[in-house]
N, C-alpha and C positions, 0 to 999 in steps of 0.2 A: 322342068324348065332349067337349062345349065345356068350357072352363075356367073353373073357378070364382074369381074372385079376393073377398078377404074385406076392406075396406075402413071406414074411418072415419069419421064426420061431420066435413066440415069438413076434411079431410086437403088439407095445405098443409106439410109439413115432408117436408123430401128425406130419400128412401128411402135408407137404410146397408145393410141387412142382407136380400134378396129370399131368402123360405125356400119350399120347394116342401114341400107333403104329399101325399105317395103311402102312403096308407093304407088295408087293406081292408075297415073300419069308415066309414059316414061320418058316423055320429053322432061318432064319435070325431076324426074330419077335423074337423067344424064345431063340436066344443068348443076342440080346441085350436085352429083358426083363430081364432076369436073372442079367444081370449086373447091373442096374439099380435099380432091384426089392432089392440085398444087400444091398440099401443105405436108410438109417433110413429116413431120410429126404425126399424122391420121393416116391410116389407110380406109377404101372407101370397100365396099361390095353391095352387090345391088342385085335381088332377087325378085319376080314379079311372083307374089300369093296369091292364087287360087280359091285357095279358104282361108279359112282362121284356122283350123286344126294346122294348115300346112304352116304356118306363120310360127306354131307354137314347137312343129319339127323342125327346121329351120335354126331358130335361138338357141336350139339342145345344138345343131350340127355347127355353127359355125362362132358360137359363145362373142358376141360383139360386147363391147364396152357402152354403148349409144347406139340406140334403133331409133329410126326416124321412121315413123308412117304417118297416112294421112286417115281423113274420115272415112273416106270410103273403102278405106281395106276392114275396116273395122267395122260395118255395115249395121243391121240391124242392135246386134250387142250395144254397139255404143262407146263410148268410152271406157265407162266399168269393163269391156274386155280388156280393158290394157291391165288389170291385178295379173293376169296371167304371164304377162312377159316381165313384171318387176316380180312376181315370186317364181321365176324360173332360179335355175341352179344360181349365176352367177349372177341375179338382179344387175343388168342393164338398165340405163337409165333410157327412159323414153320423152322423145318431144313427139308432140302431136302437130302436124301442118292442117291448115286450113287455107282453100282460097278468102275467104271472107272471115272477121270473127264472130264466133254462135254466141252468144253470154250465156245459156245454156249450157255450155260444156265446162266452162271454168271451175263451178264447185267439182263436180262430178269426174271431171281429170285431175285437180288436187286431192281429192281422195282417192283416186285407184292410183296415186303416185307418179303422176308427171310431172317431169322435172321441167319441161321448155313447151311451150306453146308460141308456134310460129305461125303469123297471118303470111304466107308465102308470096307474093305476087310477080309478074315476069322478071322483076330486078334479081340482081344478085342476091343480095341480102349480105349478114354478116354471119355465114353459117360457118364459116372454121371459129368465132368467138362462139356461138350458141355450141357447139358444140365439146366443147376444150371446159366452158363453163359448167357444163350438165356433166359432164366424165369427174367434174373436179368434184362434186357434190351439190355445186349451187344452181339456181334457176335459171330461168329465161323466158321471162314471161311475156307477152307482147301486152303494149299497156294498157289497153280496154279490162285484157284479164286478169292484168294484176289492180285496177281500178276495182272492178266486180267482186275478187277475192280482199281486197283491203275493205270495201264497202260490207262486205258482209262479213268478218272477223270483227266493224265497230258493231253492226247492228246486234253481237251473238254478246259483246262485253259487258259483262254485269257493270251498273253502272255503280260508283265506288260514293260509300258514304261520306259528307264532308264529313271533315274530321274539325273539333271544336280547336278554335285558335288559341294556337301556345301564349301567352302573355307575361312578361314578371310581375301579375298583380294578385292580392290577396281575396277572399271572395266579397269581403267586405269593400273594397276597392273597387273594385269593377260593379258591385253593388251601388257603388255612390258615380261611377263610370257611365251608366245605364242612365241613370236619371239627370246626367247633367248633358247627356249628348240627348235625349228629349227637350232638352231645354230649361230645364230647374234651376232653378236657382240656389244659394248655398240653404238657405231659410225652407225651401221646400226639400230641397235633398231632408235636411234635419228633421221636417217635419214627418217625411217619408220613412223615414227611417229610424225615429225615436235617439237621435245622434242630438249634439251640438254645435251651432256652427262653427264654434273653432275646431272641432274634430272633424267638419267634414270639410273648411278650409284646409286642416293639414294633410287631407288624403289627398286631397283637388294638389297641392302642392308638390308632395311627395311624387304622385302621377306623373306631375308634370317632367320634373326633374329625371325620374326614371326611366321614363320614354324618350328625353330629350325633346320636349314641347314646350311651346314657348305661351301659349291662352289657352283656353277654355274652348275654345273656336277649335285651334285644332285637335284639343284632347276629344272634342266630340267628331272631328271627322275621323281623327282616328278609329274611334269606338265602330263607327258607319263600316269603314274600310273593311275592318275585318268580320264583321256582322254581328257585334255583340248588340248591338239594336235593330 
C-alpha cells in the first residue's frame, strides 16, 4: 500500500516531530492528518496495516517520533502488542485512539508504554497538543484513564504507619498528660502514679507553659488532638 504523506502549502519550516498514523478508519486517518499536517512543527504520514508484522516493518522503514493507532489495528494481541513498537530501534512514543473508553485497556497500555490515550470522537480534538506532549516525554491521558490508573496506584500504596507524635515533653509528662486529659484530677494523677501533688501540679504547669495552653481543658484536647489518649 504506497504511503500517504499529508502536507502544507508552502511547507518550508524544518520538521521536529515526524508522527505516523496506523489507523483502521481512514476517514479518521485523514481528519486527524489534516489537523496535524496545519502545524509547521509536525510532519504527518499515514500508512493503512494489513497486519501487525506489517506495522512492525513500517516503524524500522519510516522511524517516526509518535505513532498513533487504534484498537483495531492491534486486533486480537491487544494492547500488550504495543511493547513491540516502544522497543523498536528508536522507541517512538505511542497513543492509542479509541472511539469509546475500555477501563480495560488503561492498566495494560501503561505497562506496554503508552504514552497518550485518546477517546477520539468526530470533533477535532486537541491532537497537535496530544502530540508535541507525548514526543516531549510526558502523557496524555484521556481522564476516565487517568482516573482508573490514579485509582489503582492508591489501591497498590502500602498504607504508611502513623508515625508517634513529636511532642517537647518528657515521658513522665505526657505520663501525667494521659491521665489528666481522661479526666483526673491532680490527687488521682498522684495517686496514679505514686507522685505528689505538688509534682504533678508542677508538670500540669510546666505543660502548660510549653505548649503555650492556657487550662487543663485544653491541655487535654490537646493530648485528644494528637492521639496520645
Amino acid at each position: 500500500m504506497p504511503l500517504n504523506v499529508f502536507s502544507r502549502r508552502g511547507w518550508d519550516a524544518e520538521v521536529v516531530i515526524r508522527v505516523l498514523l496506523i489507523l483502521s478508519c481512514a476517514h479518521r486517518s485523514r481528519r486527524i492528518g489534516r489537523l496535524l499536517a496545519a502545524e509547521a512543527d509536525i510532519e504527518v504520514r499515514y500508512r493503512g496495516a494489513a497486519s501487525w508484522s506489517g506495522v512492525v516493518t513500517e516503524l524500522a522503514e519510516f522511524a517516526p517520533s509518535v505513532v498513533v493507532l487504534d484498537r483495531a489495528v492491534l486486533g486480537e494481541e491487544g494492547v500488550t502488542a504495543i511493547g513491540d513498537i516502544v522497543r523498536a530501534a528508536r522507541s517512538p512514543a505511542v497513543v492509542l485512539v479509541a472511539d469509546t473508553y475500555h477501563p480495560a485497556d488503561a492498566l495494560p497500555a501503561a505497562r506496554a508504554g503508552v504514552r497518550g490515550y485518546v477517546v477520539d470522537g468526530a470533533g477535532t480534538g486537541p491532537w497537535a497538543a496530544v502530540v508535541r506532549a507525548v514526543a516531549a516525554g510526558e502523557a496524555w491521558l484521556a481522564p476516565p484513564a487517568a482516573g482508573d490508573l490514579l485509582d489503582e496506584l492508591r489501591a497498590r500504596a502500602p498504607l504508611r504507619p502513623r508515625e508517634p507524635p513529636q511532642v517537647p515533653l518528657t515521658e513522665r509528662e505526657l505520663s501525667v498528660l494521659r491521665l489528666v486529659a481522661q479526666g483526673c484530677s491532680n490527687l488521682e494523677v498522684a495517686a496514679e502514679l505514686g507522685l505528689s501533688q505538688s509534682t504533678v501540679k508542677t508538670h500540669v504547669s510546666r505543660m502548660l507553659a510549653r505548649l503555650d495552653l492556657r487550662s487543663r481543658t485544653q491541655l487535654a484536647a490537646f493530648a485528644r488532638d494528637l492521639g496520645i489518649v
